[in-house]
N, C-alpha and C positions, 0 to 999 in steps of 0.2 A: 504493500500500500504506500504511496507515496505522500509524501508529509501536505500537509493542508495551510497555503498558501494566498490569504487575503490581501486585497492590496484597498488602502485610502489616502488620498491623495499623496502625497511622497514619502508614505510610512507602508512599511510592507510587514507582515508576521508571518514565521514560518514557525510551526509548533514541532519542536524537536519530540514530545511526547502529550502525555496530558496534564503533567505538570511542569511541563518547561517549556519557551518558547523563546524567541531572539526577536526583535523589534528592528528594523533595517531602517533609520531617517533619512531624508537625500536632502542635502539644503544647498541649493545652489545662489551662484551670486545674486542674481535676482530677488529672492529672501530676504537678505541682509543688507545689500549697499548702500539703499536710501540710508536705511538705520543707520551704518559706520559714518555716511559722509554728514547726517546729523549731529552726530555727537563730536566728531572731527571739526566740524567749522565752529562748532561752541566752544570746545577747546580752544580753538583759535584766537574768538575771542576772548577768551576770558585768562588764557596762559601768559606765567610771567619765563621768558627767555633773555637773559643778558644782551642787550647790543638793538635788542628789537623793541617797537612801540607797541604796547597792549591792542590786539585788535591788528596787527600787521606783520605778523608773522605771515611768512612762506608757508603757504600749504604743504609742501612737499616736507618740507623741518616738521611740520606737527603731525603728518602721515609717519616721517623717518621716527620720531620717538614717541607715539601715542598709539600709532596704525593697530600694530600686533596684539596690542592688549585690549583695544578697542574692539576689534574685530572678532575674539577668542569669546568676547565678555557678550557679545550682542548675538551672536551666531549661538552659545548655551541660551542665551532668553527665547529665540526662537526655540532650540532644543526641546524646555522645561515646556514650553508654554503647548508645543506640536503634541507632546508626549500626557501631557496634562488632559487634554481635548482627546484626541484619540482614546486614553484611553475609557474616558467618561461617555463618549460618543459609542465604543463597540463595548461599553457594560463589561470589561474585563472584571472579574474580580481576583485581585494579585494578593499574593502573600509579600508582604517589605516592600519595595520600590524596585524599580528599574534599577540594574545595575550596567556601568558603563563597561562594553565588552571590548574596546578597539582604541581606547581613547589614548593609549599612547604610538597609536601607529599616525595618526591625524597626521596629514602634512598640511600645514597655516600656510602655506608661499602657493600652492593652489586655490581654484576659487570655487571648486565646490568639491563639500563634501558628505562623507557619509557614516553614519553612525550605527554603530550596534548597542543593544542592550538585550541584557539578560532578563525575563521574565521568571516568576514563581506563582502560578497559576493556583488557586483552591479549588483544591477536589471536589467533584460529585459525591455525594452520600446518603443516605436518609436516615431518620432518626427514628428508631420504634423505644417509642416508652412504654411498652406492655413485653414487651420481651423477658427482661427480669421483675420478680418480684420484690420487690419493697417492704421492709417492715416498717409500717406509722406507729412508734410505741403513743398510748393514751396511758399517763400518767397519773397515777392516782393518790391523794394522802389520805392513807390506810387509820384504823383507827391510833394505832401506838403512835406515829407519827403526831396526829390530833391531842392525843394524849400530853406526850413530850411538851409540844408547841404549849399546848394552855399548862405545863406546869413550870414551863420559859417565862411566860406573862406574868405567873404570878409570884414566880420568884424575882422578878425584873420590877417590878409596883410594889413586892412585899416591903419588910421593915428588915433590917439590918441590925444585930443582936450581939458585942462585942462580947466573948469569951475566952476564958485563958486554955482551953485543951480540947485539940483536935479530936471531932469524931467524923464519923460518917454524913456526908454531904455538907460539914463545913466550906469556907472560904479560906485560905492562906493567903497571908502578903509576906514575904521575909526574902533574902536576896543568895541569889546561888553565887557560889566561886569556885573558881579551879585555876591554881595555878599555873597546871597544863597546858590550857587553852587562854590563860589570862582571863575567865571569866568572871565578871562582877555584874551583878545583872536583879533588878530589884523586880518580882514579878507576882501578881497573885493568878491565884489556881485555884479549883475546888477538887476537893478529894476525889470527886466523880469523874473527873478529868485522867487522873491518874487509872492505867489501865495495868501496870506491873504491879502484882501481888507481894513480892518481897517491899517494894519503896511504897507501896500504900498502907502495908502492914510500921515500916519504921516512921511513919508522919502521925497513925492514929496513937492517939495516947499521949503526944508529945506537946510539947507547952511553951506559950509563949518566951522567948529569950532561948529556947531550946537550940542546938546546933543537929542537925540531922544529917549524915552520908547516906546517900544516892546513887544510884548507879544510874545512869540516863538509857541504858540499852534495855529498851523493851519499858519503857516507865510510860510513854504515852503511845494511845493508838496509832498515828498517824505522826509520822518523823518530823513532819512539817512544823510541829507545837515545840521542838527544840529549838526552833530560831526565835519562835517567841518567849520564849520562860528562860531559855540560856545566852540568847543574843548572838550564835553562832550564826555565818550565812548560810546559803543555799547547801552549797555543796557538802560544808562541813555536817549540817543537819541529815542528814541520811545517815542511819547508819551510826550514829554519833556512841562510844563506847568508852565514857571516861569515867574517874569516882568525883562526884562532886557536894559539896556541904551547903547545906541549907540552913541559915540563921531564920527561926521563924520571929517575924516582928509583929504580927497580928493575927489573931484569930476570928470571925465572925461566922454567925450561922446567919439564915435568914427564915423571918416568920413569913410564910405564904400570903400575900393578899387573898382576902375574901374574894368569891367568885361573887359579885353583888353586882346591882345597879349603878353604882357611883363607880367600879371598875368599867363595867362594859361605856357606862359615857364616855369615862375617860379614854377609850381607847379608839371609841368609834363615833363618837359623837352624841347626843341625847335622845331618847327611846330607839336608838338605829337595833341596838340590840339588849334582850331582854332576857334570857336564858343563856345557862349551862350551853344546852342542843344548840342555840342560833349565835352563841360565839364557837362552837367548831364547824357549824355551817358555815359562817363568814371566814375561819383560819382556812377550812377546806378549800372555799371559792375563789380566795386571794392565791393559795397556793397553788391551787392546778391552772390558773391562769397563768402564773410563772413558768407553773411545769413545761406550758404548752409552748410557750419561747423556747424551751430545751428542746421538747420532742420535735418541733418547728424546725428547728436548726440541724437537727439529725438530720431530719427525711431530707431537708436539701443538701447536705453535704453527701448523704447516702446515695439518691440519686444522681447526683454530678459523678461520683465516684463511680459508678456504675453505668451509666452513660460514656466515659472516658474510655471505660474498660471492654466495651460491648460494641459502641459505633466505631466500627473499624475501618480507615479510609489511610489510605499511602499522603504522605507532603513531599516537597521537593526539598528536600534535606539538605541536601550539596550546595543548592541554592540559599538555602535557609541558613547554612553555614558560612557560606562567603559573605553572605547580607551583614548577618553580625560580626564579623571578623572588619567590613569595611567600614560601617555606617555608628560604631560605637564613639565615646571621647578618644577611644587612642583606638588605632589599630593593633588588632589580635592575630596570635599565632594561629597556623590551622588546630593548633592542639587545644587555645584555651579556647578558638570558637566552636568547637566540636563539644566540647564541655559545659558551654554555655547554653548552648543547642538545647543540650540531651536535659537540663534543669529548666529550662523553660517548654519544652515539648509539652508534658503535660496539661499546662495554660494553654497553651498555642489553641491543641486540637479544642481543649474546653472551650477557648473563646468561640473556636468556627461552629463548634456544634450550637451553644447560646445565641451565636445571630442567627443561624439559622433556623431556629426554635420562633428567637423573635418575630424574625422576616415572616416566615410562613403563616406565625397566628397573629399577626397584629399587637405584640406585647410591647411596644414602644411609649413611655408616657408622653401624655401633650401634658402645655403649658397650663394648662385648666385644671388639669389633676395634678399638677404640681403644686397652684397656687388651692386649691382644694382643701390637701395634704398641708400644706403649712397655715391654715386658718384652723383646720380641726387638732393641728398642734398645740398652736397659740390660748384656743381655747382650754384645752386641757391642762396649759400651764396654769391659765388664770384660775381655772376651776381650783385649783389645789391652794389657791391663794382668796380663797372665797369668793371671788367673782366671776358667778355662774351666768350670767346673762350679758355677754359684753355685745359691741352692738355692732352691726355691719359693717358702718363705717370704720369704727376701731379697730376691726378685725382687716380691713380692706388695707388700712395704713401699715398695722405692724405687717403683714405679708409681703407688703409693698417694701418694705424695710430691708428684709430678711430677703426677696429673690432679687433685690439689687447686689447683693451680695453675692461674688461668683462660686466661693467655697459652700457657704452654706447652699446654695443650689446644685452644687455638685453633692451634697451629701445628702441632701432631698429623694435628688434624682435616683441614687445607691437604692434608696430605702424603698422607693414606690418599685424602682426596678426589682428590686429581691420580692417584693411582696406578690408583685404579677408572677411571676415565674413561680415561683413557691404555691400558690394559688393554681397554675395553670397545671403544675405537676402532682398536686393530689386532687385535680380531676383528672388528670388522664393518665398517670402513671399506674401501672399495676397495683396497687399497695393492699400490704395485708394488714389491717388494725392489730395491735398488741394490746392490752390491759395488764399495766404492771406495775407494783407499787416504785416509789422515788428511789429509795434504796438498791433495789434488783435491775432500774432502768442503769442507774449509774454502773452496776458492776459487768450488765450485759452490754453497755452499748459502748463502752469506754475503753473493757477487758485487754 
């Protein structure tokens, strides 16, 4: 089969395959000259040359030292501007730009010439979002969870009870050290916190001004709580396996607040709730509304992921190699753009599959759903500052405020865009609902 050959006006393509292709420009002197001998006579006048009157210079002197660079600079404007047109005109969709294939053969002392570039064409492919299945976890707070939460609240509102000796579900304040690690570090904790059996066994019982050794390996759940209580960082906190001494400086318990009415105002507002049952309804409703940003976030990273992994389509690599190796701040070796490559691939194909998703279902925001979006923002600030009824006008201004702003419009634009798409992909993506409590989501979806 022989390769497939368009031609528009002095721009010719010849498709090496289906993702590569070479661009041939012909510019002959007729293109360019008015151009050169335009910007040549303004030279003219406006150049300072020793010996000569502003404006009287010898054309040929301003041809002999301005000709070549004049010529190079105006003969690319045509270039960009041919290649520009063309390819908006024949609806190419390229991957990076034209690259120049010939530009050091050019001869300038000729008067016409001709140009190659290198193409990187995007693939054909289509997209099936029922192919794989999807887990949509639905989130739930269980009743322990409910539990916990309102014995949070009412330890959190209780009263605060200064005592000299440590029991069970006490408070500590007193300061760790270790010479080893240089640690001095003033911190409190509640016994509940402490999850090793030997250091919760040497803290009960022990009394204010007391000095207690600790062993920190295996003392909290989660390793993470030694950069808080020890002041170590990240790295040193994992793992962390040193003896260290506990000066206790306070002891407190706490009396639980009443589950009453002058609690629930307090927390939610006056008669919002009334009961035991409709403050774990309310912790319930606050919660899985959180949840649902979690499990939200899943299913779109899930399906992206699998998406990437399923819609299988070839790119022009080599191409897509040489483009980053030329078009970066510095020029790359073939090794570090080969590398560079293979770390942005992933994005690459993701980005092509998302427009293509876009393009086909209409999921681009306009300016209306923009300005939409950031009124029903606006409002929700004010809401939380007691002003629930702001007024059109109001709302018209601060909006007006915020999309003159090019940042915040770009961060708008993020959020409406993730919400379509998100939206667009659990109606049409295969997905299987999950029911799982908060705890079990975390250990299965994160594992």
């Amino acid at each position: 089969m022989q390769p497939e050959i368009q031609k528009k006006m002095n721009i010719t393509k010849k498709d090496i395959d289906n993702l590569n292709a070479v661009l041939t420009v012909e510019v002959s002197k007729d293109d360019y000259s008015a151009k050169v001998e335009k910007v040549l006579k303004d030279y003219r006048k406006s150049a300072n040359i020793p010996g000569f009157r502003k404006g009287h210079i010898p054309m040929g002197m301003v041809k002999k030292q301005y000709g070549k660079a004049v010529l190079v600079e105006e003969v690319n404007k045509i270039l960009q501007d041919a290649l520009q047109k063309y390819l908006t005109e024949e609806k190419l969709d390229i991957l990076g730009n034209p690259l120049p294939k010939n530009e050091a053969e050019i001869n300038w002392d000729t008067d016409d010439y001709s140009f190659e570039f290198e193409l990187g064409l995007a693939p054909e492919f289509t997209v099936d979002l029922k192919e794989n299945e999807i887990v949509h976890y639905k989130i739930v707070a269980d009743d322990k969870m409910l539990d916990n939460q309102v014995k949070t609240i009412r330890k959190q509102y209780g009263k605060l009870i200064s005592k000299n000796e440590v029991e069970k579900g006490d408070e500590i304040t007193g300061t760790f050290t270790s010479t080893e690690k240089e640690i001095e570090k003033k911190t409190t904790l509640s016994t509940e916190d402490v999850t090793g059996k030997k250091q919760l066994n040497s803290l009960l019982g022990a009394k204010v001004g007391d000095t207690v050794t600790l062993k920190t390996k295996g003392m909290f759940a989660d390793d993470h709580d030694n950069q808080k209580h020890f002041g170590v960082e990240h790295d040193e906190a994992h793992g962390l396996d040193i003896e260290v001494s506990f000066k206790i400086e306070e002891v407190n318990t706490r009396e639980m607040a009443e589950l009453n009415q002058e609690l629930f105002d307090k927390l939610f507002g006056e008669g919002v709730v009334t009961s035991e049952e409709e403050l774990k309804a309310k912790i319930k409703e606050d919660a899985e509304g959180q949840f649902a940003q979690q499990s939200d976030q899943k299913l779109l990273n899930d399906v992206v992921e699998s998406l990437i992994e399923n819609t299988k389509f070839d790119l022009p690599k080599e191409f897509l190699q040489r483009w980053i190796a030329m078009t970066g701040e510095k020029r790359l070796s073939e090794e570090e753009a080969k590398a560079e490559y293979e770390k942005s691939e992933k994005g690459l194909r993701y980005q092509l599959i998302e427009g293509k998703i876009r393009t086909e279902n209409n999921l681009q925001v306009t300016f209306d759903e923009l300005k939409e979006h950031a009124r029903n923002m606006i409002k929700a600030q004010m809401a939380q500052f007691g002003q629930a009824n702001p007024s059109d006008e109001e709302l018209d201004s601060i909006a007006a405020r915020i999309l003159s702003n090019k940042e915040e419009v770009e961060r708008l634009n993020e959020q409406l865009n993730t919400a379509k798409l998100l939206d667009f992909f659990k109606e049409n993506a295969k997905l299987k609902t999950k029911e799982i409590t908060y705890d079990k989501f975390i250990k299965e979806a994160y594992a």
